[in-house]
C-alpha positions as CSV (number, residue, x, y, z in Angstrom):
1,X,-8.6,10.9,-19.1
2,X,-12.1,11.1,-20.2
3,X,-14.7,8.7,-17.8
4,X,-15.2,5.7,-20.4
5,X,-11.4,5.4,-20.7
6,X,-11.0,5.3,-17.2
7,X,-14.0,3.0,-16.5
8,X,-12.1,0.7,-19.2
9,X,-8.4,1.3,-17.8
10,X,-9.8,0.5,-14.3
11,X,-11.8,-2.5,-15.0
12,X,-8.7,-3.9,-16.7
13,X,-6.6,-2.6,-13.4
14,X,-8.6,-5.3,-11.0
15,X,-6.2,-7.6,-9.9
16,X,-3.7,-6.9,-11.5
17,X,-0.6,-3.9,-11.0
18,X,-0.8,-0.1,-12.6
19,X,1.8,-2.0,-15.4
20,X,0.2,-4.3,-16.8
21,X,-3.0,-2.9,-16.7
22,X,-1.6,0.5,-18.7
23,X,0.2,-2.1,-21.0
24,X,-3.3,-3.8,-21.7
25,X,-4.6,-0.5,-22.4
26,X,-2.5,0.6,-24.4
27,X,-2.7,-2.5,-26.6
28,X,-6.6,-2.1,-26.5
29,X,-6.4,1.4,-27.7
30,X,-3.6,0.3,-30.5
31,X,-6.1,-2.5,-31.9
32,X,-8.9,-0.2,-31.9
33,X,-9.7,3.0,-33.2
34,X,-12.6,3.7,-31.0
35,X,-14.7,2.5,-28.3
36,X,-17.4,1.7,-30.3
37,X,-14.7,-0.9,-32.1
38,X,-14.4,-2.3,-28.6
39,X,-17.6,-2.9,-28.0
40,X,-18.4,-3.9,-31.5
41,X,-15.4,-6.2,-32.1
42,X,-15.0,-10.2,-32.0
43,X,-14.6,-11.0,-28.2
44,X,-11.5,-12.8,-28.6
45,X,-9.7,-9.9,-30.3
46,X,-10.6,-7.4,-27.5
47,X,-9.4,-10.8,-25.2
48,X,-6.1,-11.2,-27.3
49,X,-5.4,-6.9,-26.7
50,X,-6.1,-6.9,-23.0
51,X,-3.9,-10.4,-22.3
52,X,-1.1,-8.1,-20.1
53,X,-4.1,-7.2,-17.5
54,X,-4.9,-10.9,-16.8
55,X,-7.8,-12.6,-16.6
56,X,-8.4,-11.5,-20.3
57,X,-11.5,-14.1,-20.7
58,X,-13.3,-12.3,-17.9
59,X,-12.6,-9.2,-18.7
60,X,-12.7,-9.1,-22.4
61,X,-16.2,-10.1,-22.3
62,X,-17.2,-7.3,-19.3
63,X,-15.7,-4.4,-20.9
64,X,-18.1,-5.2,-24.0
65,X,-21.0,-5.7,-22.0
66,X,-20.5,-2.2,-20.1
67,X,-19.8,-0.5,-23.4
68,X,-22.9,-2.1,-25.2
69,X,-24.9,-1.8,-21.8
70,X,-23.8,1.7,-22.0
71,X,-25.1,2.4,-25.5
72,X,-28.4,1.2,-25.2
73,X,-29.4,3.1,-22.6
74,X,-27.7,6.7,-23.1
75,X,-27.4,6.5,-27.3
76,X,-23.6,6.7,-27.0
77,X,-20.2,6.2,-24.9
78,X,-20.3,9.7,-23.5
79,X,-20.8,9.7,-19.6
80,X,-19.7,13.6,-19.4
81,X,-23.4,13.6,-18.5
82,X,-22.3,11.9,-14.9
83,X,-20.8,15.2,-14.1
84,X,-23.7,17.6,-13.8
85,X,-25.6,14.6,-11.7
86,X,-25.2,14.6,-7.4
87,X,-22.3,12.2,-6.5
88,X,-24.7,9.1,-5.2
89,X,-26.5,9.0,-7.8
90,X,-23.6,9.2,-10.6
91,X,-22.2,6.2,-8.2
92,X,-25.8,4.2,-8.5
93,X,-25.6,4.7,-11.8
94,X,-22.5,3.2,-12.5
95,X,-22.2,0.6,-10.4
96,X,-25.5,-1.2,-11.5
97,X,-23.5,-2.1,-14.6
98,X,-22.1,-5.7,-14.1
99,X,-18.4,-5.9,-13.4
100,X,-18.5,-2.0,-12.2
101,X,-17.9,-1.7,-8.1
102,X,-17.7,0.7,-5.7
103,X,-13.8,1.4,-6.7
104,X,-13.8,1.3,-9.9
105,X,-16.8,4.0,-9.9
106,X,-14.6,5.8,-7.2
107,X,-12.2,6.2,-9.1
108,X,-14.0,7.5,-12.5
109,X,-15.9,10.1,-10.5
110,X,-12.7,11.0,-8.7
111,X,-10.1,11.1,-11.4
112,X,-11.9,12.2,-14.6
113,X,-15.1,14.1,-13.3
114,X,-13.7,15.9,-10.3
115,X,-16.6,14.1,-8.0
116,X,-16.0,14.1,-4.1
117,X,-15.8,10.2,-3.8
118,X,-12.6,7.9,-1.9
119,X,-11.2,5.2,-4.2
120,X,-10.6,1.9,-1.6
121,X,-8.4,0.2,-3.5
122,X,-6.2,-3.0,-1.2
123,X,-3.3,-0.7,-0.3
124,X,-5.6,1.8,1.5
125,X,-7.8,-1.0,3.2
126,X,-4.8,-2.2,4.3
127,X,-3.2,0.8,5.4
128,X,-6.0,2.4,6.9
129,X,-7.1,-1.3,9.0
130,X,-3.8,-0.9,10.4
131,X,-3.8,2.6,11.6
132,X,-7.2,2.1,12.8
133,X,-9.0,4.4,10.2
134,X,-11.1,1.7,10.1
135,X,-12.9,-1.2,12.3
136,X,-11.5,-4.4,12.0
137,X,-14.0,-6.5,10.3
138,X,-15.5,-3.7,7.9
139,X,-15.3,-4.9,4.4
140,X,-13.8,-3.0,1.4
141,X,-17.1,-1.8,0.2
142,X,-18.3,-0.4,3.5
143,X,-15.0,1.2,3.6
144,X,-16.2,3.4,0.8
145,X,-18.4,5.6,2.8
146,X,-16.7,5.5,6.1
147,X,-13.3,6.8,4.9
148,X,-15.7,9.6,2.9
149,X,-17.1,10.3,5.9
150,X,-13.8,10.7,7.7
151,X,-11.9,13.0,5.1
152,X,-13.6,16.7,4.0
153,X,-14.1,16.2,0.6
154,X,-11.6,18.3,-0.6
155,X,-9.1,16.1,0.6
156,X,-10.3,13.2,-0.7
157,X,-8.2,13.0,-4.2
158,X,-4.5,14.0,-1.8
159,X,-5.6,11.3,0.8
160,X,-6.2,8.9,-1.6
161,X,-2.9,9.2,-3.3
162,X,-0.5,9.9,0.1
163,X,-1.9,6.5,1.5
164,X,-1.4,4.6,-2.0
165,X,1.8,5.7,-1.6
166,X,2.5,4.6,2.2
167,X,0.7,1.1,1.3
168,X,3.2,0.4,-1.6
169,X,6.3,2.5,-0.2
170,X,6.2,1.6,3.6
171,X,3.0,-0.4,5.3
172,X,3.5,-3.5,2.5
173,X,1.2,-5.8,3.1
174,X,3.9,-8.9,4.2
175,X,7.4,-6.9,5.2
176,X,6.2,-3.1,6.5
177,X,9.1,-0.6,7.0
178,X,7.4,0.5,10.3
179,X,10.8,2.4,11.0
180,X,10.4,5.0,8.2
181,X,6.9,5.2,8.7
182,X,6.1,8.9,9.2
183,X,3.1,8.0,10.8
184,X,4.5,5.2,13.3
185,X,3.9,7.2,16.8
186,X,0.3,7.0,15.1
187,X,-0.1,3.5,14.7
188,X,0.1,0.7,17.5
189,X,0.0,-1.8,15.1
190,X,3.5,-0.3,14.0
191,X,4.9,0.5,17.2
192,X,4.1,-3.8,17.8
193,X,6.0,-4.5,15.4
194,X,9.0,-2.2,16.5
195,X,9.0,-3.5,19.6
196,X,9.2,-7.1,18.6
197,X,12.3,-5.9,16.3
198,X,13.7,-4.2,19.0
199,X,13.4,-7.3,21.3
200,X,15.4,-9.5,18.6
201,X,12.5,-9.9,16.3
202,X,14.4,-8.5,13.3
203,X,11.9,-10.5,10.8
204,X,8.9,-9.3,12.5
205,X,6.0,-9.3,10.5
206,X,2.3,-8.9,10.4
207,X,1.8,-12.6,10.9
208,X,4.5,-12.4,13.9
209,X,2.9,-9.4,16.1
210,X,0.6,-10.6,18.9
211,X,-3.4,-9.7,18.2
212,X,-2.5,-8.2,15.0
213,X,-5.9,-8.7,13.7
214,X,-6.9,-6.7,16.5
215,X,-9.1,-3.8,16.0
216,X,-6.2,-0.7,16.3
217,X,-6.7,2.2,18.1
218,X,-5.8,5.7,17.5
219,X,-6.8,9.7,17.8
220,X,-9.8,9.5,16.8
221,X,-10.7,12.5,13.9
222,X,-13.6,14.3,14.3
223,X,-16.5,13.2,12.1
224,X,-17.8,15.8,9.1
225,X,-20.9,16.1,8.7
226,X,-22.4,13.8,5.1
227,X,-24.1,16.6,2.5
228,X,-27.3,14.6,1.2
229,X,-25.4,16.5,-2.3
230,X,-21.9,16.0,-2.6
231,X,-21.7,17.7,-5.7
């Protein structure tokens, strides 16, 4: 997917699931011809496309305001541009947009330019507070650069996906199926929770398992050394 239609598709993905944001999209894309119609259009057309995302008046309004920001400053809606730039300062760039974080610039650099940068979307903050990945009290967007310094960066795009897939498979955020958890003997936030179960707890959750918010412990992985250029 080229990098405006996944900065579009991903702005429209906050807080909301991978459904109804592609069902937004896709109604976005029907409407309009172009991304320059987008940007160009009546706000509460773009607004009536994008209502399956949610929170349509917010958004609406901030995908226009990237794509015009966009425009005045580069001529055009091309970001290809972003690819030949180091990865930190392709991130700056995008993220001084309004409405543009630290994921959502993740995940364009990730996904459609083939940068070396970690997507922290809530499944892998979850996940990885629980297996200890991460400390307790770090927030999602200093979460960014410590899981990037964990992982090589050829790893990055496989972690990111595997541990998606554990957050919505198996470590869900109110019910986790700790007993098919192919990581479990890893976790002592899971192994709390199995032990509770095995004592009779059979509804043990989160909530339920004593010191849960407790910073978790496990192997620790040796650091990598950062590259000032991660390009």
């Amino acid at each position: 997917m080229p990098a405006i239609d996944e900065l579009v598709s991903t702005i429209l993905s906050q807080n909301t699931n991978d459904l109804n944001r592609d069902r937004a999209f896709n109604s976005l894309r029907a409407k309009f011809g172009t991304w320059e119609e987008v940007r160009d259009a009546d706000t509460a057309e773009v607004v009536n496309a994008i209502r399956p995302a949610g929170l349509a008046n917010q958004k609406g309004p901030r995908i226009q305001q990237v794509l015009r920001s966009i425009t005045e400053e580069r001529g055009s809606l091309d970001l290809a541009f972003l690819g030949e730039l180091p990865v930190e300062e392709a991130r700056a760039w995008l993220t001084k947009f309004n409405g543009v974080g630290p994921k959502t610039a993740a995940i364009v650099l990730c996904f459609s330019l083939g940068k070396p940068a970690f997507p922290v979307d809530t499944h892998i903050y979850r996940v990885t507070g629980r297996i200890g990945l991460r400390p307790e009290r770090m927030t999602v967007e200093q979460a960014h650069p410590h899981l990037e310094s964990l992982f090589p960066p050829e790893t990055y795009y496989a972690a990111h996906l595997n541990i998606i897939r554990l957050g919505r498979e198996i470590c869900t955020a109110r019910r986790p199926y700790c007993e098919k958890c192919p990581i479990i003997k890893l976790c002592d936030y899971g192994m709390n929770i199995m032990s509770l179960r095995a004592a009779g707890g059979s509804e043990a959750t989160p909530a339920s398992v004593p010191g849960a918010s407790a910073s978790l412990q496990m192997k620790k992985m040796p650091r990598r050394r950062k590259n000032s250029d991660s390009s």
